[in-house]
C-alpha positions in Angstrom: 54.7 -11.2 70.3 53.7 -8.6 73.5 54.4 -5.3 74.5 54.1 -5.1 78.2 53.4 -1.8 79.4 53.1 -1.4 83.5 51.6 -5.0 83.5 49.4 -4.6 80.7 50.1 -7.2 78.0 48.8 -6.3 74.5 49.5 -9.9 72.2 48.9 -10.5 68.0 50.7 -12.8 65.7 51.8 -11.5 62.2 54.3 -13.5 60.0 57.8 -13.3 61.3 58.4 -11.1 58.3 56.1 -8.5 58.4 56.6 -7.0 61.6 60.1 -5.8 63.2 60.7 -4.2 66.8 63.9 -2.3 67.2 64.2 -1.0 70.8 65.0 2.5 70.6 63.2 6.0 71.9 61.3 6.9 68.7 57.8 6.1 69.2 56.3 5.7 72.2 53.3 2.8 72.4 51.9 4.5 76.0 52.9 6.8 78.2 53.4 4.6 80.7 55.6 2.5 78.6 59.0 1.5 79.9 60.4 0.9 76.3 59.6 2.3 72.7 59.1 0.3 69.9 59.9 1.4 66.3 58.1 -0.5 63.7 58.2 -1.3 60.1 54.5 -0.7 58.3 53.3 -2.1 55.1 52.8 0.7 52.9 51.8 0.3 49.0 53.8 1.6 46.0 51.8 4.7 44.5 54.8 6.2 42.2 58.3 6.0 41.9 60.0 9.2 41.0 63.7 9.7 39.6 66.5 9.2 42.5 64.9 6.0 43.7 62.6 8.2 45.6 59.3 6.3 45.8 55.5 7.6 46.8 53.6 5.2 49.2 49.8 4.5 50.8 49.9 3.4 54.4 46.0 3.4 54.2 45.5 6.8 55.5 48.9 8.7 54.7 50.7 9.1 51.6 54.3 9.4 52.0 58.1 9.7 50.2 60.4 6.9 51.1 63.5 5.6 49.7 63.9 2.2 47.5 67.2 1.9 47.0 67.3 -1.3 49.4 64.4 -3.1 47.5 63.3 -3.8 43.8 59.8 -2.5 43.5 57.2 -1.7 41.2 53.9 0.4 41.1 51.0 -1.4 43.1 53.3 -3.5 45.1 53.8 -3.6 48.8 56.8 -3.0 51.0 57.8 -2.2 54.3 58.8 0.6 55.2 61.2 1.5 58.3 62.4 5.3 58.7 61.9 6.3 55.4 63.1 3.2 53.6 61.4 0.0 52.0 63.3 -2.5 53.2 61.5 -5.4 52.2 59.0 -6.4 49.1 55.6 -8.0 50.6 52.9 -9.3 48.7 49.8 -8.0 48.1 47.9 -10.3 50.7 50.3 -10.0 53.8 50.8 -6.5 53.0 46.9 -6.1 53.4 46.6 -8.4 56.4 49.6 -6.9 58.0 47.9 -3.5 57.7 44.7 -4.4 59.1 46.5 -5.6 62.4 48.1 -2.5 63.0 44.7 -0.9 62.9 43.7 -3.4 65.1 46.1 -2.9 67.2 45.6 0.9 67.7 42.2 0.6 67.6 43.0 -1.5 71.4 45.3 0.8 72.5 43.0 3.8 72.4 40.2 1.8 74.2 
């Protein structure tokens, strides 16, 4: 997968699974950028509260999301997209996929 951004072209492979692009104007990559991308990011399962409201690590925030689409417990992984899991991962890919995405912002700020 690439984002191109005024010709620059920033490329990395995750499973087909773990990483979804929605095109709308959330979060911009760059500046520059002549699209946004909108991404789902592994988070792990801290708590889950009543209401199907659950508490989750994405490594360096801690954060409330929703689990009604997804059936989840405690020190498992999901994805999260605006404020909902929407998909169990395991413990590896969730990890991996995590690490990427610091990768990945770790390039864009060079």
């Amino acid at each position: 997968m690439a984002v191109l951004c005024t010709g620059i072209s920033l490329s990395f492979l995750v499973s087909y699974h773990c990483f979804y692009v929605f095109r709308t104007p959330t979060i911009m990559i760059r500046q520059e950028c002549e699209s946004s991308m909108c991404v789902a990011v592994p988070a792990e399962v801290l708590e889950i509260k009543e209401g199907n409201v659950g508490v989750v690590d994405y490594g360096d925030l801690k954060q409330e999301v929703r689990l009604d689409l997804v059936d989840v417990k405690i020190g498992e992984f999901v994805l999260v997209h605006v404020g909902f899991a929407i998909q169990r991962l395991s413990r590896e890919e969730g990890l991996e996929t995590r690490e990427l995405f610091k990768q990945v912002y770790a390039a864009m700020e060079e």
